[in-house]
N, C-alpha and C positions, 0 to 999 in steps of 0.2 A: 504496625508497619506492614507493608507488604509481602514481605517474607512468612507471615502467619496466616494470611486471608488464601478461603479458597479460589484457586484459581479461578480468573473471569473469562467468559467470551463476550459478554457486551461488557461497557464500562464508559462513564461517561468524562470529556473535557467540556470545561467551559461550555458552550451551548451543545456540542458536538455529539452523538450516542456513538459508538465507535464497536465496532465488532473486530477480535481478535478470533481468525477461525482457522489456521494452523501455525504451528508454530516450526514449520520446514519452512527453509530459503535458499536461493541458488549463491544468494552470496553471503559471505564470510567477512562483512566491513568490520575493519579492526575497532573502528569508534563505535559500534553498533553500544545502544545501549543493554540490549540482552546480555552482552559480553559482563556487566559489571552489576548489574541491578535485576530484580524478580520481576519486574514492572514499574510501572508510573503512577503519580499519583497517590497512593497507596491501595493503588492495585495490584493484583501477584498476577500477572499474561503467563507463569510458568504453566503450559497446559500438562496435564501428566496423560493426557490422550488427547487425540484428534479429535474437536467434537462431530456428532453426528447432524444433520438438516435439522433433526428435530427437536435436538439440544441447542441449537442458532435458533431455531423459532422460537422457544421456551422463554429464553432469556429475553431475547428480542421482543417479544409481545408483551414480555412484563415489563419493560422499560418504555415500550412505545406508548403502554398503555397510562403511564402516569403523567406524563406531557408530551406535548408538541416540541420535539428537537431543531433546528435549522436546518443540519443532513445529518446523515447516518453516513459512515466513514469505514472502509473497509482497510481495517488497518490494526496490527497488534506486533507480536514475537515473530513474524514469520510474514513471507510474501504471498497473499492471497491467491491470486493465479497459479501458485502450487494445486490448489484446489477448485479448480475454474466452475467444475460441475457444481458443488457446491456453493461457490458465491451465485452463478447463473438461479441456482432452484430459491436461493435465499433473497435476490431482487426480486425474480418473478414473483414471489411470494408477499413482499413489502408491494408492486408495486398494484397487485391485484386486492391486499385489504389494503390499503393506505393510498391510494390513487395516485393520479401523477407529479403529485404535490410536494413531496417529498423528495428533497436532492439527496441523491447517492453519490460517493464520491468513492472509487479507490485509488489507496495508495498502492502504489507498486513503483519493483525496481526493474518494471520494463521489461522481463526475460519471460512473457509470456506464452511466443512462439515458442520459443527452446524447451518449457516447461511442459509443452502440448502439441506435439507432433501433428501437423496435418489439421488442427483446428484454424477454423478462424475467428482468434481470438477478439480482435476489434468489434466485427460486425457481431459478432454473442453479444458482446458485453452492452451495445448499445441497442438489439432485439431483446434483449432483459429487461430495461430498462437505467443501466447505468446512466451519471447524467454528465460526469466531469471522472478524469484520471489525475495524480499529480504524482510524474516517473521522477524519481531520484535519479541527479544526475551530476556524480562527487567523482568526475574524472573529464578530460575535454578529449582524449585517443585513448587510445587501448591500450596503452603502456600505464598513463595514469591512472586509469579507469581500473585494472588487475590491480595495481599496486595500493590502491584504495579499498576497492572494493570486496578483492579476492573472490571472485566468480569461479562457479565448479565446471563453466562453459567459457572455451575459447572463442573470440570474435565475439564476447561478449556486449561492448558498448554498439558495433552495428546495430544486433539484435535490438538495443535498445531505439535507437533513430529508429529502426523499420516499423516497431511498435508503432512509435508517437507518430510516424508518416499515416498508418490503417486508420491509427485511432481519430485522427482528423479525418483523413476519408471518412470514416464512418458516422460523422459527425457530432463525436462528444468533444465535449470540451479540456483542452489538455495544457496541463503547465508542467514545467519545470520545479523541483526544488533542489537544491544544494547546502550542503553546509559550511557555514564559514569557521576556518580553520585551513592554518599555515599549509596542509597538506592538498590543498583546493585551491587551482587559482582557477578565483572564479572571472574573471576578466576572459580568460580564454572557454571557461565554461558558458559566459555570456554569449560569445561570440558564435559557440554551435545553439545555443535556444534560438539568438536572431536569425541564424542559416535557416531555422525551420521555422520562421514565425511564431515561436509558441515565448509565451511569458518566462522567469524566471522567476520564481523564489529564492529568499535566501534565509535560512534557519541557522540560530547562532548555536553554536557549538556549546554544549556545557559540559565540563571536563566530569570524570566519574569515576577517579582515582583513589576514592575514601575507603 
């Protein structure tokens, strides 16, 4: 089970290679599965340190090296943009041995102005070479948005739209996901993805009460 395997930073779903590369986050979602489970899968994402560039390249080379993935997905225990430096040097690095071919995708919850003062977070992440984002989006105002999410930043769902407004300017490709659960009405979440043109997803809830 996953509670016994050394912690991973790559790890794969389905076609998917996925990098878990901290496991800091701005927000505190009470569904989070971190809250209840070591990982997915029978993978353990408990990181007991931050890894370093060359511990993501490590892993990463040795997975990229055994097959051809569909993308590589920046997503684990934690929200990636905590570590911008590091996912930036870890694209550059995928996008210079493994060419353009390869879609990158990060998951994030959007706060990654608030997480990096004075960067610019869109235009990095698409001079990287990211290719697509997919911002979690399990509140429609900032009342639902705190009460779900629990953010360590107030005015935190703005933050969010301002994101996904760059990250179109910048010209990556950006969707929506949310989770369906009584605590999400996604009707009204619907209705702020269509204000910005961008897609929604919707992920079904699986309880983790065991």
């Amino acid at each position: 089970m996953d509670g016994g395997e050394k912690p991973r930073i790559a790890y794969v779903l389905d076609n998917s290679l996925y990098l878990n590369i901290t496991n800091k986050c701005s927000n505190n979602c009470w569904f989070c599965l971190r809250n209840f489970k070591r990982g997915v899968d029978g993978f353990n994402l408990k990181l007991k340190s931050e890894p370093t560039v060359a511990e993501v390249k490590a892993e990463l080379e040795e997975a990229l090296g055994l097959r051809r993935w569909s993308e590589v997905v920046f997503c684990g225990f934690g929200e990636p943009t905590a570590r911008l430096s590091v996912l930036l040097e870890v694209t550059r690095w995928i996008r210079k041995s493994y060419g353009s071919s390869v879609h990158i995708r990060v998951d994030t919850n959007g706060h990654g102005y608030l997480l990096n003062k004075g960067r610019e977070v869109a235009k990095d992440l698409q001079a990287a070479g990211i290719s697509s984002v997919s911002v979690s989006l399990n509140g429609y105002d900032e009342e639902s948005y705190a009460e779900n999410c629990r953010p360590m930043f107030s005015g935190a769902l703005a933050a969010v739209l301002n994101f996904v407004k760059k990250a179109k300017n910048a010209g990556i490709d950006v969707e929506f996901s949310a989770v369906r659960m009584p605590e999400v009405n996604i009707e009204k979440v619907g209705e702020v993805a269509e204000s910005l043109g961008v897609p929604l997803r919707i992920r079904d809830y699986i309880p983790c009460f065991w």
